[in-house]
N, C-alpha and C positions, 0 to 999 in steps of 0.2 A: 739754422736748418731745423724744420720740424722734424716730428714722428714720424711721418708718412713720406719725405723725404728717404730720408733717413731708411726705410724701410726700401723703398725702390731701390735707392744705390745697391743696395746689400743683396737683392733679390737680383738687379744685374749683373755682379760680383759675382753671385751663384751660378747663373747660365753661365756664364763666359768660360769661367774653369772648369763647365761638366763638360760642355763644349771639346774645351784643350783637349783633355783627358781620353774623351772617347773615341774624338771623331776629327781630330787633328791630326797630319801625316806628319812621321820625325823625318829625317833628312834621309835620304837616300844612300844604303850601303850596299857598295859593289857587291854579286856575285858571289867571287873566291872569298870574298872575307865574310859573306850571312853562313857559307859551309864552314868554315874553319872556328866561327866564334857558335855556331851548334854544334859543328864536332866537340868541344870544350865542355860546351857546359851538358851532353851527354854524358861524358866521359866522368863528371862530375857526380852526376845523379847516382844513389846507388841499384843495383837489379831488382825489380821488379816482376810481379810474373804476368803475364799476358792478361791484358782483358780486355774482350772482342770491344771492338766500336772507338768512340773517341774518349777525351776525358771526361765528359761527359757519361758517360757509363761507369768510372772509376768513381764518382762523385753519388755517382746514385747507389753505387754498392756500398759505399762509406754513411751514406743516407740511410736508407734500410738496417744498415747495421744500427747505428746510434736511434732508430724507434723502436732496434727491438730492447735492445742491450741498454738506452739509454748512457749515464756517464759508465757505465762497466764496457761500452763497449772496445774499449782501447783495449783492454783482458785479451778479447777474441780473435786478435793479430800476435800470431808469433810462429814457430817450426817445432814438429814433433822430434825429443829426443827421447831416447833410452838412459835411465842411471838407474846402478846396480846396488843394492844396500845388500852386504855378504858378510857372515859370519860362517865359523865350520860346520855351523848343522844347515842352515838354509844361505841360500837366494835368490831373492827379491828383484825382479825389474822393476821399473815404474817407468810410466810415460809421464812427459812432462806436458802431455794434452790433459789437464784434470786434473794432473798427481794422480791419477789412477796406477792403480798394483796391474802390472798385465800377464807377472808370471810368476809360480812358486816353484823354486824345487829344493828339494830336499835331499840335499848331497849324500849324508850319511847313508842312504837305500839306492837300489835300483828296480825297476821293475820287471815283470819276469822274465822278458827278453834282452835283460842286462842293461837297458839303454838307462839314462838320465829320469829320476824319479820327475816328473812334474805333475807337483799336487795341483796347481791353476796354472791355465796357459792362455793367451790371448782370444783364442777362438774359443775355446770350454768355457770361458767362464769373464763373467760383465757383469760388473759392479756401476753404480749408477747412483750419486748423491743432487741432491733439489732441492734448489731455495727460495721462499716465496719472496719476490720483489714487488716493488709498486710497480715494475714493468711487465708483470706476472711470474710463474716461475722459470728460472734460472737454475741451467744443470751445468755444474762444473765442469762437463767435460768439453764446452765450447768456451774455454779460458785457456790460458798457458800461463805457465808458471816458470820459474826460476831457482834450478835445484842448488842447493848446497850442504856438501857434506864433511860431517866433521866427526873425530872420535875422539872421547873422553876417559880418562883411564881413572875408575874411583877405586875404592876401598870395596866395592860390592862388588868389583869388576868392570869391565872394558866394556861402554856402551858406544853405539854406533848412531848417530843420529841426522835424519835426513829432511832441510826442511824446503819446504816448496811455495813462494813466494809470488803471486800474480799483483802487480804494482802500478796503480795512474794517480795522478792527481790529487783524484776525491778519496783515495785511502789504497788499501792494502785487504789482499787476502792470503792468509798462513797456510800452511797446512805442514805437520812437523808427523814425522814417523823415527820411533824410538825403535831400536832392537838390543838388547840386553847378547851379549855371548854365553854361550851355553844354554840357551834358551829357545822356546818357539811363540814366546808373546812378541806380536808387534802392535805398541803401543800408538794410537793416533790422534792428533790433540788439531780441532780445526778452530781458526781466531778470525773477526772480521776487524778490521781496524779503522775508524770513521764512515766512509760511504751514509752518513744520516740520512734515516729516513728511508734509505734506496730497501734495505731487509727488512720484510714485512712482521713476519714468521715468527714464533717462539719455538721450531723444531725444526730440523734436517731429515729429511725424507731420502731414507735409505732402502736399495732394490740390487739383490745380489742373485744371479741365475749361475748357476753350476750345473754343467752337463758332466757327471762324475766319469772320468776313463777308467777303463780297467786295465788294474795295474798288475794284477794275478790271474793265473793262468785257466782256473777255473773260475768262470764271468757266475755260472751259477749259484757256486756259494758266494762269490761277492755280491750277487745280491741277494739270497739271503740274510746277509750281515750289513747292508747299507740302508738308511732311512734318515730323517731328518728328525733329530732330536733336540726339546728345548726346557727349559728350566725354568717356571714361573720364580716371581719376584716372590712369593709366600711360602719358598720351597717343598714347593712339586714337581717332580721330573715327567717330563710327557714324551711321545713321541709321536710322529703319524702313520708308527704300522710296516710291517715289510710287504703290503700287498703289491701285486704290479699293477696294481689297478689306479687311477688316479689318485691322490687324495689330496684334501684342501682343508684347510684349519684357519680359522678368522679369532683368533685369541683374544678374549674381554679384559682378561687380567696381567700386569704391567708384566714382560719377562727379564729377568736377569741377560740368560744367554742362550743361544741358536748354536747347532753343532751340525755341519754336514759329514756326518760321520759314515765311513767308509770299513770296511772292515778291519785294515790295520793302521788306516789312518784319518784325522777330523780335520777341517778345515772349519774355523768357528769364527764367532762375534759376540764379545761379552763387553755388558755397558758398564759403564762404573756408577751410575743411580741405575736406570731402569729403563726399558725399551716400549712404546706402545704401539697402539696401533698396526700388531703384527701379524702380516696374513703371510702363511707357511702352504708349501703346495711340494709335491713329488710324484713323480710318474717314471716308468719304462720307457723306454723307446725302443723302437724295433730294430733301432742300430747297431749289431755286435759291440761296437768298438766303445760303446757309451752302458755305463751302469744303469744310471738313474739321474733324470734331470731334476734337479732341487732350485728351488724359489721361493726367496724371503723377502718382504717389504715391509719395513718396520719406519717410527718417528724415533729421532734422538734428542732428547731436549739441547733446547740452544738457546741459554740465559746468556745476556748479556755479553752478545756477538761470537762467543763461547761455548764446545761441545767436545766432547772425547769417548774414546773405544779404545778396545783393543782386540786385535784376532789372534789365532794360535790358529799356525800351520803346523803341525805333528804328530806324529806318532801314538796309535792307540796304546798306551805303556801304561795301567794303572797307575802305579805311583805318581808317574809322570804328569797325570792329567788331575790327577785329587789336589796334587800344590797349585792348580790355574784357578779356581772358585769353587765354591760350594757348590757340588754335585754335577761339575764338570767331569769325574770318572764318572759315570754312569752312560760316557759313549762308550765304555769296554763293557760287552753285555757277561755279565758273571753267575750270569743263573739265577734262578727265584729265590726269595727272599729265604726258603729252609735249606739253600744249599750254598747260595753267594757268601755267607760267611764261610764256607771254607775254603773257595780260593782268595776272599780279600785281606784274610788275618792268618793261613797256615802258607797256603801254594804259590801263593805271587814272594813272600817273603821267604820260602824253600827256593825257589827259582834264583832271587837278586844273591841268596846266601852265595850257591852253588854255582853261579857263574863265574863268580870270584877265584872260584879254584878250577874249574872244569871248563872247555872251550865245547869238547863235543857234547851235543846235546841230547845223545841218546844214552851215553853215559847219565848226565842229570837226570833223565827219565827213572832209568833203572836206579839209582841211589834215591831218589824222592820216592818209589815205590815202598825200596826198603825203608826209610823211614816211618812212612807211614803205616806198614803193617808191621814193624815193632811197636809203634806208639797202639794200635789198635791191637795186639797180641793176646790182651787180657781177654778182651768180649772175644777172640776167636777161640781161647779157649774156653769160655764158660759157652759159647754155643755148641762146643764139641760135646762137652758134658753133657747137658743138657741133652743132646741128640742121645748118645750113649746112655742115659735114662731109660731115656723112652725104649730103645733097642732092648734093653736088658727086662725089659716088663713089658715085651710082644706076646710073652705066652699068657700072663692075666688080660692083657685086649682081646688076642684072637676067643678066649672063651666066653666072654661079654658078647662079643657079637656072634659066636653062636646060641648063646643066648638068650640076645634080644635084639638079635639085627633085623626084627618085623617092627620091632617098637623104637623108632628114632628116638624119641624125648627121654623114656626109659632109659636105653642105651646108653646119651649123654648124662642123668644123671648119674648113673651109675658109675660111669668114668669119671666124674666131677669127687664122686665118694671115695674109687681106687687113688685117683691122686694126690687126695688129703690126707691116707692111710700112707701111701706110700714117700708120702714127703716127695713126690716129682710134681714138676710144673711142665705142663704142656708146652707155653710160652718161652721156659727157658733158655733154649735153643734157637728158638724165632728172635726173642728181644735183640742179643747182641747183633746178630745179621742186620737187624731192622736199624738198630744205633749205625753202624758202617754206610748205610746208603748212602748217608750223604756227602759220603766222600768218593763211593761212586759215580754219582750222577754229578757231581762238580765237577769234576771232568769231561765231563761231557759237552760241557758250555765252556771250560778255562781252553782247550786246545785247540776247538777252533776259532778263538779269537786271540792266543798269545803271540804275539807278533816276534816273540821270541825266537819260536821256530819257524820262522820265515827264512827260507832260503838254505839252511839249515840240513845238509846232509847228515845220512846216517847207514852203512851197511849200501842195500842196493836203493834204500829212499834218495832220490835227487831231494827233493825240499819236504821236509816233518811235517809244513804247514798245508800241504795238501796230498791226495793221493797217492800212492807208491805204485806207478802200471808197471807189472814186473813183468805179464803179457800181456799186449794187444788185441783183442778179438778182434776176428774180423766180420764180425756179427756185432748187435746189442740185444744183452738178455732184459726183457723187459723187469723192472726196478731192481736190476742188478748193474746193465752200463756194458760196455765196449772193453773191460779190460781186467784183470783181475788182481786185486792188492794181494797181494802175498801174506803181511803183517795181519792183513784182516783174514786171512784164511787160518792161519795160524794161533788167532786169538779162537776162531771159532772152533781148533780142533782141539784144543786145548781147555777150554770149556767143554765139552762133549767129553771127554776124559775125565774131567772132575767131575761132573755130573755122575758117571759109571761108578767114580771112586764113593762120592757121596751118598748114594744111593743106597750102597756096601752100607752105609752108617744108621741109617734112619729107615724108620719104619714106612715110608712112602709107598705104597702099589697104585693099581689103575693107573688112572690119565696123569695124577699129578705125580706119580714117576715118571711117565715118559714125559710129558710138562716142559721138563730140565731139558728133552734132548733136542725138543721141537725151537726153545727159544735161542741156544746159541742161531741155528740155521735162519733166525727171523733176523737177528741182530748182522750175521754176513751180509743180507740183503742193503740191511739199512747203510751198515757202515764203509760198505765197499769204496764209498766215493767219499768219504770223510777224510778229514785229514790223517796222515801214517802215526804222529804221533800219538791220535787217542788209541788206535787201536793196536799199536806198541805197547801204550801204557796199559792196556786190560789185556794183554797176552805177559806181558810180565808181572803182573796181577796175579795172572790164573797158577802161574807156575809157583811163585810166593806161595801162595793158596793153598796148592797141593802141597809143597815142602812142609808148610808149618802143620798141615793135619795129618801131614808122616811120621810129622815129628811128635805130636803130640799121641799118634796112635803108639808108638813105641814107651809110651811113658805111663800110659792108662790101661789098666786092668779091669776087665768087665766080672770078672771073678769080684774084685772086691769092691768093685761099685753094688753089685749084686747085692752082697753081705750088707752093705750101709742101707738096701734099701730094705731088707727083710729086718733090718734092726728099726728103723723109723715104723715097719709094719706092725713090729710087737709094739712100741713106743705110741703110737696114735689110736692101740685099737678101741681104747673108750672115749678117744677127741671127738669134742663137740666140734659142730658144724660151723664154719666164722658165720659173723652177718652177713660178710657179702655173698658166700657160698649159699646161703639161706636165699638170699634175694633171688639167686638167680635161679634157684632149683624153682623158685617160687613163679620167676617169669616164665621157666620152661612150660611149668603144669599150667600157666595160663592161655598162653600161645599153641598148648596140645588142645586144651579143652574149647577155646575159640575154633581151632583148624576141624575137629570133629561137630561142633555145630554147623 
């Protein structure tokens, strides 16, 4: 038999069995038994969900899947569950569509209608990770994964760890979330494992929108206090600003970490190298119920099928956020840079001391008041002195400015000459006050962001951390408000009182006496809607205040201040001029002689 033989047989061979196969009838079966043997192998099949048309339309949606998805597309057949990853501060839902986070809460707080604290919840907030394939890109959340949870008890402590597995053939993809107890890192470490070729990419393209709830009962101040803050890799802290107005940030330089920081609480993302490609955005919406919507899309590097983060869902606590990265506190705003050092090295560490032993917090108030103006008692006395100077040598002023109250320049010399005879300093009295501000005006930024007094009764204050309405108007006083703090009326009549006492002291007339009575009544206006603690803390302020220069008035003798100064009078009366007194006598005469040309 030749080739071509040979060939024909084989090609008859061929029809005949395509034949059989396709278009040949098998033997005929009764009826009752084609129902009874479909009934079977229905019963067999497992459920399926509807899809309109014949299998022929089930083939084409399996079609369509595997051009987009290519071999990943087996990933995107599976059912959404819920698993809970829970320690005593937080928990975490996740869907197992994506391994996506769809909800935070943070058990230890409630918000201000008591309910269940939730920092992210499914509808506020959508997280969105992307990866470049040869198929194009690929967003995890059209994959399903496979939770498994397991806990580990070390030497460091009891870790909890949750890892989520999407599994075909051509490989695997991880995705592992750590949470540490007693902690608010949650650690995320994402793996590809084979799939060659199919990841194009050297980075992971991450997009996180948070529409911020309001968790406190004045929406106002919390936004005041919420904005989107981030921390270049060159250590620079930035932020986009509290305006309500949109704002948008395209970042050149790599960032460390992102913070959607809230008034008393951040919801972050820090890298562990460095983040690019980050565009930051924040705006208002006009919806009561929503603070501020926050939007970040950043790249994560992804060497070698390989990338990791971690978030912190928690509490704005100094302490608490200085242990998470370098310059992670800097979402507690602590005031400017000449007054943040005294609540981040005296007040936050008076606070953690006094907790310790104190539960009520208006108590802590009033004992950190005390402390502080025992520590500062020295400069209050030497400004009292000081004042009391100048008081005792009103009768050599008042005859200077009779005079030479037509010749300014004059004048001020002349007072520059009586106070070098007299050994008094003008300043002395101003310095020590002027040394204390800063421990005034740190408060002023430490209280309405201490998360400490959140919720925190005191006396008739329902919560320290915001207003005390002891009355309700039924009116609003324009930049006063619809109700009236009591603590703040109290700070302001008590200020007004010291003002009258201090007055008594020092040599002040005209406007800058009454000066003193016009700014408490500025400071009601402002602080009425502030929170009860600050203006608790500057009413128990004011009263310290008065005490200790009651105290000191009963100990100081104006009689023998008198005598020390008529002795420094005999004592200086042939002193030369210092240089710097020369200098200045010298700018006067030039600044007269300029103002007369």
């Amino acid at each position: 038999m030749d080739r071509n033989q040979a060939t024909g047989l084989i090609l008859f061979a061929a029809v005949i069995l395509i034949y059989s196969i396709f278009f040949a009838s098998g033997p005929e079966v009764p009826p009752a038994q084609q129902e009874a043997t479909a009934a079977q192998e229905a019963s067999a099949l497992p459920e399926a969900p509807e899809i309109p048309g014949d299998s022929a339309s089930s083939a084409k949606v399996d079609s369509l899947r595997f051009s987009k998805f290519g071999v990943l597309a087996t990933l995107t057949q599976g059912e959404e569950q819920d698993v809970v990853l829970e320690t005593e501060e937080l928990k975490i839902t996740f869907s197992t569509q994506g391994a996506q986070i769809n909800q935070v809460e943070l058990k230890e707080y409630k918000d201000w209608q008591m309910n269940p604290l939730l920092l992210l919840d499914e509808k506020s907030s959508q997280m969105r990770l992307v990866l470049d394939s040869r198929v194009g890109e690929i967003n995890l959340a059209d994959f399903y994964f496979q939770p498994e949870l397991e806990t580990e008890e070390t030497e460091e402590g009891t870790i909890h760890r949750l890892t989520f597995t999407a599994r075909s053939e051509s490989g695997k993809i991880r995705q592992v979330f750590t949470l540490k107890a007693g902690e608010y890192l949650v650690h995320q470490s994402f793996e590809v494992e084979n799939f060659q070729g199919v990841f194009t990419g050297n980075s992971l393209r991450f997009s996180w929108e948070d529409q911020v709830k309001a968790h406190e009962k004045d929406l106002a101040e919390s936004r005041r206090k919420s904005q989107v803050n981030y921390y270049l890799s060159s250590g620079s802290y930035e932020n986009l600003g509290l305006s309500d107005d949109l704002e948008e940030e395209s970042v050149a330089e790599p960032v460390k970490w992102i913070g959607f920081s809230q008034r008393f609480f951040t919801a972050g993302i820090i890298a562990d190298t460095e983040f690019r490609e980050v565009n930051l955005s924040q705006s208002t919406p006009a919806d009561s119920s929503i603070v501020r919507t926050m939007r970040a899309a950043l790249a994560v590097p992804f060497v070698e099928g390989k990338s990791s983060y971690t978030f912190y869902f928690g509490p704005d606590k100094y302490k608490t956020l200085k242990q998470v990265t370098d310059g992670f506190e800097e979402n507690v705003d602590m005031g400017y840079f000449f007054v943040s050092w005294v609540n981040k090295y005296i007040v936050v560490h008076l606070f953690e001391f006094m907790e310790k032993y104190f539960s009520n917090y208006g108590i802590i108030i009033i004992l950190i008041v005390l402390i502080i103006k025992l520590a500062l008692s020295p400069l209050t006395y030497k400004s009292y002195i000081g004042m009391a100077k100048m008081r005792v040598i009103k009768p050599e002023i008042d005859e200077l400015k009779e005079k030479y109250g037509d010749d300014p320049t004059k004048m001020q010399q002349e007072q520059m000459k009586l106070f070098s005879q007299l050994g008094v300093s003008p300043i002395s009295g101003c310095l020590p006050l002027l040394l204390q501000m800063p421990f005034l005006f740190a408060m002023f930024f430490f209280f309405p962001n201490a998360i400490e007094l959140r919720q925190e009764s005191f006396l008739w204050a329902k919560d320290l951390s915001t207003y005390d309405e002891f009355i309700k108007l039924p009116f609003t006083i324009p930049f006063y408000g619809a109700h009236v703090s009591l603590f703040t009326f109290l700070m302001t009549v008590s200020q007004i009182i010291y003002t009258h006492f201090n007055n008594q002291l020092t040599t002040a007339t005209g406007p800058m006496k009454n000066l003193g009575y016009i700014m408490p009544v500025m400071f009601m206006f402002i602080l009425n809607s502030y929170p009860a603690g600050l203006s608790f803390y500057y009413f128990v302020s004011n009263v310290f205040t008065f005490g200790q220069q009651a105290l000191i008035k009963l100990f100081v003798d104006d009689a023998k201040i008198r005598e020390k100064v008529e002795q420094n009078k005999v004592k200086n009366v042939n002193k030369k001029k210092s240089k710097f007194q020369q200098r200045l006598e010298d700018a006067m005469k030039a600044a007269d002689a300029n103002k007369k040309k």
